[in-house]
Phi, psi and omega in degrees: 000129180264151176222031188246083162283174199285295173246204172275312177278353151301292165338313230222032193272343176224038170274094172303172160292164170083007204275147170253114169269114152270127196269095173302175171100164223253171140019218171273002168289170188351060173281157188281103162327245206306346165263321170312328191265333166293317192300321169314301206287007178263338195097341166330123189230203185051016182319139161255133221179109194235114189207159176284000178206176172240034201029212188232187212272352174234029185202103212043182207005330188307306165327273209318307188289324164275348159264007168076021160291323178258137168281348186209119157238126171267091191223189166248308179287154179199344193297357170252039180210085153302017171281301183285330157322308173301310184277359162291290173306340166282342192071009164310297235215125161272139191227144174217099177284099175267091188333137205290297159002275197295329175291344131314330178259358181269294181306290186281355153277324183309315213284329149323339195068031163272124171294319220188159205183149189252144183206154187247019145341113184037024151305120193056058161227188189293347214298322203288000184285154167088337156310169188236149185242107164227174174237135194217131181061019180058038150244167194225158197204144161258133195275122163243177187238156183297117209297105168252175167201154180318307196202147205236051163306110194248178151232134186232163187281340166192156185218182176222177188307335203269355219056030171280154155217162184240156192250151171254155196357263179296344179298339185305279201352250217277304174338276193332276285233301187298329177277353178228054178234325180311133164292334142184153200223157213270134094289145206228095193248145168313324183207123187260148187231169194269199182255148189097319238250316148323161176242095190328294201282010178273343173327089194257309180260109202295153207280342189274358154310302251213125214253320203214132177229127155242189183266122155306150145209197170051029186278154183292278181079014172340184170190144182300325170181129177292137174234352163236152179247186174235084189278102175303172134110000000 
């Protein structure tokens, strides 16, 4: 089975309106670029779109939000986008805000064949209304179900032909969980190598996860808000 296409919009060729996405990446660390910029340019629209963010207002998802493609984000962080701020108080954008904890462990239940896990993550807050409740150990913990999606888009720092990839330090978060939770996903990589050419225990998403891969390019590598300077003298 080849799994190598040319691009991103090769890649992302039988992604509809109504579609449910998990978006890998850390922040703006290693999100899938070239797929995020293809999905503009196919147009897809009604998106359901599960990422640990919503990017920023002229750069991943951030794309997505200004052209009014997605209907729903499900993430945990949101704070650097005054796009998705308007449409959410306009009522434009369904928002399902989750501690990242439980989005993460929601995402890594899917990728288990586990439906459903209990936490004591936002109990008696708004996250518990409409949940079910139980107490173990004379603690109270609320049930949640496991996050699945239509197609799963990561980015990774190098991959092969078969589809393993290796993720580089934070992008691991949320990507790992997310290429084998997708009905199928997508990769998107820095640098593709032939099969052999990995290093097995460097292996973090095994090839039989990952449905469709190409070579990335022209990437950003952006980051959300500088946080050190640099002070001559």
């Amino acid at each position: 089975m080849n799994k190598v296409f040319a691009d991103a919009d090769a890649a992302i060729f039988d992604i509809e309106d109504n579609a449910t996405i998990m978006l890998g990446g850390f922040g703006l660390c290693g999100i899938p670029e070239n797929l995020i910029d293809a999905l503009k340019r196919k147009g897809v629209k009604n998106l359901t779109c599960i990422s640990n963010n919503a990017g920023v207002d002229d750069f991943g998802l951030g794309l997505l939000l200004q052209s009014k493609q997605i209907k729903k984000m499900m993430s945990s962080y949101v704070g650097e986008n005054a796009e998705f701020e308007r449409q959410l108080l306009c009522g434009e954008l369904e928002v399902d805000l989750i501690p990242q904890g439980t989005l993460a462990t929601r995402i890594q239940m899917a990728a288990m064949g586990i439906p459903a896990f209990f936490t004591p993550a936002g109990y008696g807050t708004e996250v518990a209304a409409g949940k079910e409740v139980r107490e173990f150990n004379n603690k109270k913990y609320l049930m949640e179900y496991a996050l699945h999606a239509n197609f799963a888009l990561v980015k990774a720092w190098k991959g092969d032909t078969m589809g393993n990839l290796i993720f580089k330090k934070t992008t691991r978060n949320f990507s790992k969980p997310m290429a084998k939770a997708g009905d199928i996903t997508i990769a998107e990589v820095e640098e593709l190598v032939e099969p052999g050419e990995l290093d097995p225990d460097r292996i973090d998403v095994a090839g039989v996860y990952v449905k469709r891969i190409f070579q990335g390019k022209n990437y950003e590598k952006r980051i959300e808000r500088r946080t050190v300077k640099i002070v001559n003298g």
